[in-house]
Structure formats: structure tokens, C-alpha cells
DRENMILO-41046 format. One record per residue (C-alpha): residue in three letters; z, y, x; residue number from 1. Coordinates in nm, 3 decimals. Example, Ala and Ser with C-alpha at 12.3 -4.5 7.8 and 13.67 -1.06 7.14 Angstrom:
# DRENMILO-41046
+---------+---------+---------+---------+-----+
| residuo |      pz |      py |      px | num |
+---------+---------+---------+---------+-----+
|     ala |   0.780 |  -0.450 |   1.230 |   1 |
|     ser |   0.714 |  -0.106 |   1.367 |   2 |
+---------+---------+---------+---------+-----+
***
This chain:
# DRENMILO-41046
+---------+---------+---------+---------+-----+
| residuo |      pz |      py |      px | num |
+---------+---------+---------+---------+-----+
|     unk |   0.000 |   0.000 |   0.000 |   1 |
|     unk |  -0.066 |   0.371 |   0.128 |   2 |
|     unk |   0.170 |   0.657 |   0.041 |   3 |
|     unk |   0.036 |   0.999 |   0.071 |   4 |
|     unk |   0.189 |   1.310 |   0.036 |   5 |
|     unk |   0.071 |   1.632 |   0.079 |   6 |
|     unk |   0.225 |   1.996 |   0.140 |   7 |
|     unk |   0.073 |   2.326 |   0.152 |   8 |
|     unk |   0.257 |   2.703 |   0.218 |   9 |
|     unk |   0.023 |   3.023 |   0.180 |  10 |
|     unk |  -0.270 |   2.836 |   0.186 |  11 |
|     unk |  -0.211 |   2.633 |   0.470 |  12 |
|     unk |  -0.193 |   2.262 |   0.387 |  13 |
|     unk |  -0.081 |   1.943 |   0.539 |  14 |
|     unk |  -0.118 |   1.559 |   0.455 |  15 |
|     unk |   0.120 |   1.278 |   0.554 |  16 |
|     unk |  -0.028 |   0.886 |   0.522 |  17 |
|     unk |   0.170 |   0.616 |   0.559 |  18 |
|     unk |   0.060 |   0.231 |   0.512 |  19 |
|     unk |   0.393 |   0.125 |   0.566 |  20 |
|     unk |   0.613 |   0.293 |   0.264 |  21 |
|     unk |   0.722 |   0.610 |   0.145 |  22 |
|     unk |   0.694 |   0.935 |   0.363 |  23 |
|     unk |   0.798 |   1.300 |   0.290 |  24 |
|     unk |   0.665 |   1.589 |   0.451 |  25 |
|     unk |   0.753 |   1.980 |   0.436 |  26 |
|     unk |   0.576 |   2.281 |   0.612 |  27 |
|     unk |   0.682 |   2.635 |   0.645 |  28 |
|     unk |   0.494 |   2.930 |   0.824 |  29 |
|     unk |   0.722 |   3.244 |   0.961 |  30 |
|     unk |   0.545 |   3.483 |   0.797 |  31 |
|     unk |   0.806 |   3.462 |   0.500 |  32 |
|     unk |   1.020 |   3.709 |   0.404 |  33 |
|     unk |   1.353 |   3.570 |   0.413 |  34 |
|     unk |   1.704 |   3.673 |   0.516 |  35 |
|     unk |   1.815 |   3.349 |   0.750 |  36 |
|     unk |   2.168 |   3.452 |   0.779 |  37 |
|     unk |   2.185 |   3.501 |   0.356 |  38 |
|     unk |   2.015 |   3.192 |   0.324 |  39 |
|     unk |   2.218 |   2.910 |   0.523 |  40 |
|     unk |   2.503 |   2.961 |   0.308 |  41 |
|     unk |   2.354 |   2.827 |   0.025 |  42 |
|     unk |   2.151 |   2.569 |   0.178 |  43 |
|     unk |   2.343 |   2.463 |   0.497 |  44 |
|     unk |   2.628 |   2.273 |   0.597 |  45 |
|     unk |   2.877 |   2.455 |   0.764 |  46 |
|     unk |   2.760 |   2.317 |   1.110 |  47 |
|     unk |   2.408 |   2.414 |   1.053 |  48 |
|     unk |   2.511 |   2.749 |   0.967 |  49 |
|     unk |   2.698 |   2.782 |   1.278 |  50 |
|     unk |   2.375 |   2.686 |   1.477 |  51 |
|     unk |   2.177 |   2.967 |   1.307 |  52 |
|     unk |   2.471 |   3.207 |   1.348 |  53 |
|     unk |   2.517 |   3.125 |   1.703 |  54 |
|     unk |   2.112 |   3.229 |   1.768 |  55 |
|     unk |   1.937 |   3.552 |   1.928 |  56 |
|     unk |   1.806 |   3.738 |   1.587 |  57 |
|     unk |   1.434 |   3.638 |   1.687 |  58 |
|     unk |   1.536 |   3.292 |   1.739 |  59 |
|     unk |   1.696 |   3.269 |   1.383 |  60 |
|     unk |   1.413 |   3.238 |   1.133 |  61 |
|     unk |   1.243 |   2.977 |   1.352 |  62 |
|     unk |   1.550 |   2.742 |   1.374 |  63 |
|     unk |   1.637 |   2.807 |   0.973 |  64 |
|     unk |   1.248 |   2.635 |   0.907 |  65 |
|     unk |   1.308 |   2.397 |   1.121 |  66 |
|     unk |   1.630 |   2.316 |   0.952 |  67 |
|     unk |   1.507 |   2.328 |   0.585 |  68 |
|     unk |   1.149 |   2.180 |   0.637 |  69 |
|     unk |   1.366 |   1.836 |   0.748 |  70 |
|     unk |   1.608 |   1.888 |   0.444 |  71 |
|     unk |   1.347 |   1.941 |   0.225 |  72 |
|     unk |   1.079 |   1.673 |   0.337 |  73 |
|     unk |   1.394 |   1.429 |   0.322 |  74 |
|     unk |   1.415 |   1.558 |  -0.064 |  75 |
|     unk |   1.058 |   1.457 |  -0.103 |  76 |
|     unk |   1.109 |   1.120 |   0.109 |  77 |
|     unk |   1.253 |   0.944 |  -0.226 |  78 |
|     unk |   1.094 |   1.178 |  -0.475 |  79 |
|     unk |   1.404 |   1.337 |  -0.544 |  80 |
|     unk |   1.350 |   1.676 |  -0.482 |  81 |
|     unk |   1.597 |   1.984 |  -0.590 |  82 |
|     unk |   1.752 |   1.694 |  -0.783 |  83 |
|     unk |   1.935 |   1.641 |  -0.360 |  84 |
|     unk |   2.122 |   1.907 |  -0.302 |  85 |
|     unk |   2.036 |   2.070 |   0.041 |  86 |
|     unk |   2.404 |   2.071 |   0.124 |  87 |
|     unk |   2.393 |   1.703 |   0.047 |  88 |
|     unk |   2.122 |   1.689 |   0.326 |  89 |
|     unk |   2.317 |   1.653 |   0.663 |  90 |
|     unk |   2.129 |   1.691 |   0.943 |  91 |
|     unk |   2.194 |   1.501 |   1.294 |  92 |
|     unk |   2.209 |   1.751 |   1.507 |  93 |
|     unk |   2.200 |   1.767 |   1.949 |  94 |
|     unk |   2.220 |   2.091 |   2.104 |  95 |
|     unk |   2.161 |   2.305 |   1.811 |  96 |
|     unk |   1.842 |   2.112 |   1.698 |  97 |
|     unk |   1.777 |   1.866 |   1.443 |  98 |
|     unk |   1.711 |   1.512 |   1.594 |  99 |
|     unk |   1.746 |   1.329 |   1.209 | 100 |
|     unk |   1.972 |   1.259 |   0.938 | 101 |
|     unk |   2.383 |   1.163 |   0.953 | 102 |
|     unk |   2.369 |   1.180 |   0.567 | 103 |
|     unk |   2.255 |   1.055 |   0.304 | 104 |
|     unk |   2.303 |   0.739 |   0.436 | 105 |
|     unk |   2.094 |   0.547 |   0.177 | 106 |
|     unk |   1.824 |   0.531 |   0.196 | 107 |
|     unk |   1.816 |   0.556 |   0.589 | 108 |
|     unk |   1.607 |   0.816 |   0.705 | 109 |
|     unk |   1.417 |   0.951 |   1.021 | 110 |
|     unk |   1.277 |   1.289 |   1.084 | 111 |
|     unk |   1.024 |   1.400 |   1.341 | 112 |
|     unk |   0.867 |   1.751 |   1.345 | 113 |
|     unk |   0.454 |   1.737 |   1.363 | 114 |
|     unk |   0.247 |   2.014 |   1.515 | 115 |
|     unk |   0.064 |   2.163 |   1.198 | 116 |
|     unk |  -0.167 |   2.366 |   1.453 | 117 |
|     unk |  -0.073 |   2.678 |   1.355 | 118 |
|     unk |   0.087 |   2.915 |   1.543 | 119 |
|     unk |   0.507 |   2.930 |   1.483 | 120 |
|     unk |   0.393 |   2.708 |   1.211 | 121 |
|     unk |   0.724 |   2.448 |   1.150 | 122 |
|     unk |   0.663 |   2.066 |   0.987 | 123 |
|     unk |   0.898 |   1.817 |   0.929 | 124 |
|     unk |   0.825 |   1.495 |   0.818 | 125 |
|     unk |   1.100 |   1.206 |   0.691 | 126 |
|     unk |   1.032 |   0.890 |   0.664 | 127 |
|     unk |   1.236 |   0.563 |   0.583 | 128 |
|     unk |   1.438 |   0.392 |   0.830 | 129 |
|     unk |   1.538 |   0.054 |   0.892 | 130 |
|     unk |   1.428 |  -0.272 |   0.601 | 131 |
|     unk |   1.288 |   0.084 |   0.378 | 132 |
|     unk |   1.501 |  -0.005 |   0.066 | 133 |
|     unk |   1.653 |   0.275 |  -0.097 | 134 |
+---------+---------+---------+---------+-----+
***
């Protein structure tokens, strides 16, 4: 069977295929207006918040996508979408970068990051870990 799963963000698409099971996939381009600081308390635990805190202001906004394209391609790993909370999303995480997931356990999950081609462009892609079974 071949999963695919597709993501686009002001235009700019990207497509995940998988022959092996379910895969989730999330881009994000910097040109969005958004507050990273405001943001990561609503979305982040309080250890990725830190992370962003901790960062240069011009590094900020490129660590937050990185952060919430893995929470969010996770979300769209088991088709669950908003319905997973982005706090519920934890991420693994080794010197201030995401390296996968410590929660939710089930169903296990790893995350790599994909160059999309583009320029400061950030995509994260999650896909299932271990026997697959969520």
C-alpha cells in the first residue's frame, strides 16, 4: 500500500510517499508574520519554550518552524490533526533542536526535517516507528 500526503504554505507545496505505512509531513516558509515569543506559550511545552526564549531574536522564528512543522506533521502522522493538542506533542530535544518525539508514546514516532529547496524554507516529516501499530 502507498500513503501519500501532501502539504503546501503560500503556494509552495510538498509531497511525502511512503510504501511502507502512514507518513505525515508539515512545511512552513519564514515569510510569516508571527510573534515566536507570543506563540510558544500556547503551543509549546515549557522546555521548548525555553529553547526559543534562550535564542538571538533572528534565530527565533527559524527554530519556532522547526519546532511546530514536527508537532504538526506528527498531528497529521495518525490523521489526528488539531484533535492532538500541540502541548500534547513533546518533542525530543538535544542541544536546543528537535531530534524526534519523547511523547506521545503510541503510536511511536520519528521525525526528520527534509530540504523543501527553498530558501529558510523548514519541513518536517513524522513517520511511524517501530512494528507501525498505533
Amino acid at each position: 500500500s502507498e500513503m501519500c500526503i501532501r502539504d503546501s504554505s503560500q503556494g509552495f507545496a510538498v509531497l511525502a510517499v511512503s510504501t511502507s505505512g502512514p507518513v505525515g509531513i508539515d512545511v512552513e516558509l519564514p515569510t510569516r508574520r508571527i510573534d515566536p515569543l507570543a506563540l510558544a506559550g500556547t503551543v509549546f511545552v515549557q522546555a521548548e519554550r525555553a529553547v526559543i526564549e534562550s535564542l538571538s531574536e533572528d534565530r527565533r522564528l527559524q527554530r519556532f518552524l522547526a519546532f511546530w512543522t514536527a508537532k504538526e506533521a506528527r498531528m497529521k502522522l495518525t490523521g489526528q490533526g488539531m484533535e492532538l493538542a500541540p502541548k500534547s506533542i513533546v518533542l525530543a530535544l538535544a542541544d536546543g533542536e528537535a531530534v524526534g518525539y519523547a511523547a506521545p508514546a503510541r503510536p511511536a514516532a520519528r521525525l526528520a526535517y527534509a530540504d523543501a529547496g527553498r530558501p529558510g524554507a523548514v519541513c518536517a516529516v513524522a513517520v511511524l516507528a517501530g512494528d507501525g501499530r498505533p
